[in-house]
N, C-alpha and C positions, 0 to 999 in steps of 0.2 A: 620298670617303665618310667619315662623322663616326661613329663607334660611338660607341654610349651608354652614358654614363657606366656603370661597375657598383660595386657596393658592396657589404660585407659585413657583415651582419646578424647580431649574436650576443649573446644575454640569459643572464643566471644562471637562470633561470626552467626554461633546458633542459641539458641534458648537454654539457659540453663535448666538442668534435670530438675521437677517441682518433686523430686522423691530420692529416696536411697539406690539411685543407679545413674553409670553414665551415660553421655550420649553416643561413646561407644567402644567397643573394647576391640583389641587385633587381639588372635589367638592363635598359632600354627596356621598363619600362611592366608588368613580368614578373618573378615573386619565384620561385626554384627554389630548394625545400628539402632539403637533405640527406637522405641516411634517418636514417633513431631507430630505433634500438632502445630496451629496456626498460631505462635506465640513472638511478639517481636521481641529480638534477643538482647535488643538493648535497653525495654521498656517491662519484658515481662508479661504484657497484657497480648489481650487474644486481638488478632486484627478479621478486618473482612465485617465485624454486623453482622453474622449470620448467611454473608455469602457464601454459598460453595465453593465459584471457582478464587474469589480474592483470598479464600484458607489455601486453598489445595496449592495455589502458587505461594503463598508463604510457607506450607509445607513441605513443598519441594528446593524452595530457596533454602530452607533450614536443613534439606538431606544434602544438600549439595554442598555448605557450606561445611559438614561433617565429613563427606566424603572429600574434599578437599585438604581439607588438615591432617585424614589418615592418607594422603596421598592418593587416593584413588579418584576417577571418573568416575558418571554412570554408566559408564559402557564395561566397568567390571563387575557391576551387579548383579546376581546370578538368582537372586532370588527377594521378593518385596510380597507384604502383606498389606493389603489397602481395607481400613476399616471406615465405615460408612453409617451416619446415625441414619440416613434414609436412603437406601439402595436407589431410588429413583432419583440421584443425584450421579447415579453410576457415566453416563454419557456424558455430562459435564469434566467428572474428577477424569475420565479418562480421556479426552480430546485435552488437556492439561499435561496427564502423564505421559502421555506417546510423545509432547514436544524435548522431554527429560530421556524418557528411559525407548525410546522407538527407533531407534537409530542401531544399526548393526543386529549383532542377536538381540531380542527385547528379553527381560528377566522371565524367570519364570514366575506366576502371581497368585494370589488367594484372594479373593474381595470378598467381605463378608458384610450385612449390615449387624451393627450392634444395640443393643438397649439402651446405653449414654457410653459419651467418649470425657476425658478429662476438660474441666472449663465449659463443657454444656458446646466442645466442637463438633463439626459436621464431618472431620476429616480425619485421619492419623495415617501415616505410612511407615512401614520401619522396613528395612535393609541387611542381606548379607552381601557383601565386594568378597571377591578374591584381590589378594597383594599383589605386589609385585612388576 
């Protein structure tokens, strides 16, 4: 059996990875993005003050700026996990992500709240595209 080449994807455009992984790798035919958080890519530091929606749009500036690079739209997204340090931010984060991902089929989603996200954020979303 031949596994498919993989590769690792990474633009100035988004945050660089704060750990041992990229921001995101194509694997047979299949782009899997890392999460983002609310981090500005040229600065590093977390934006927003603890707004929800000024992360969640830097979070999705930052998925889009990855999908960009591996070639893809959001409209080949097929699948997003939205992690939430307080689920009662949920109607915010998502009148956000319907104006990204709501268009044509919407991905299929997970939204979970979490106990803490990286840098004390309120947001993180991560991403699989198909290519092509």
């Amino acid at each position: 059996m031949t596994l498919p080449a993989i590769e690792a994807v990474t633009t100035a455009a988004a945050p660089a990875p704060v750990g041992p992984y990229n921001q995101a790798v194509k694997a047979g035919g299949v782009l899997y993005c890392s999460g983002q958080i609310a981090l500005d890519p040229a600065t590093g530091a977390m934006v927003g003050g603890g707004d929800v929606e000024a992360e969640t749009r830097q979070v999705l500036s930052n998925l889009k700026a990855v999908l960009k690079e591996a070639g893809c739209t959001p409209q080949q997204v097929v699948r997003t996990t939205v992690f939430l340090a307080d689920l009662g931010d949920f109607a915010k984060v998502n009148a956000l992500y319907a104006e990204v991902f709501g268009e044509g089929v919407s991905p299929a989603r997970a939204c979970v709240e979490v106990a803490a996200l990286p840098k004390a954020a309120r947001v993180e979303i991560d991403c699989i595209a198909v290519l092509g």
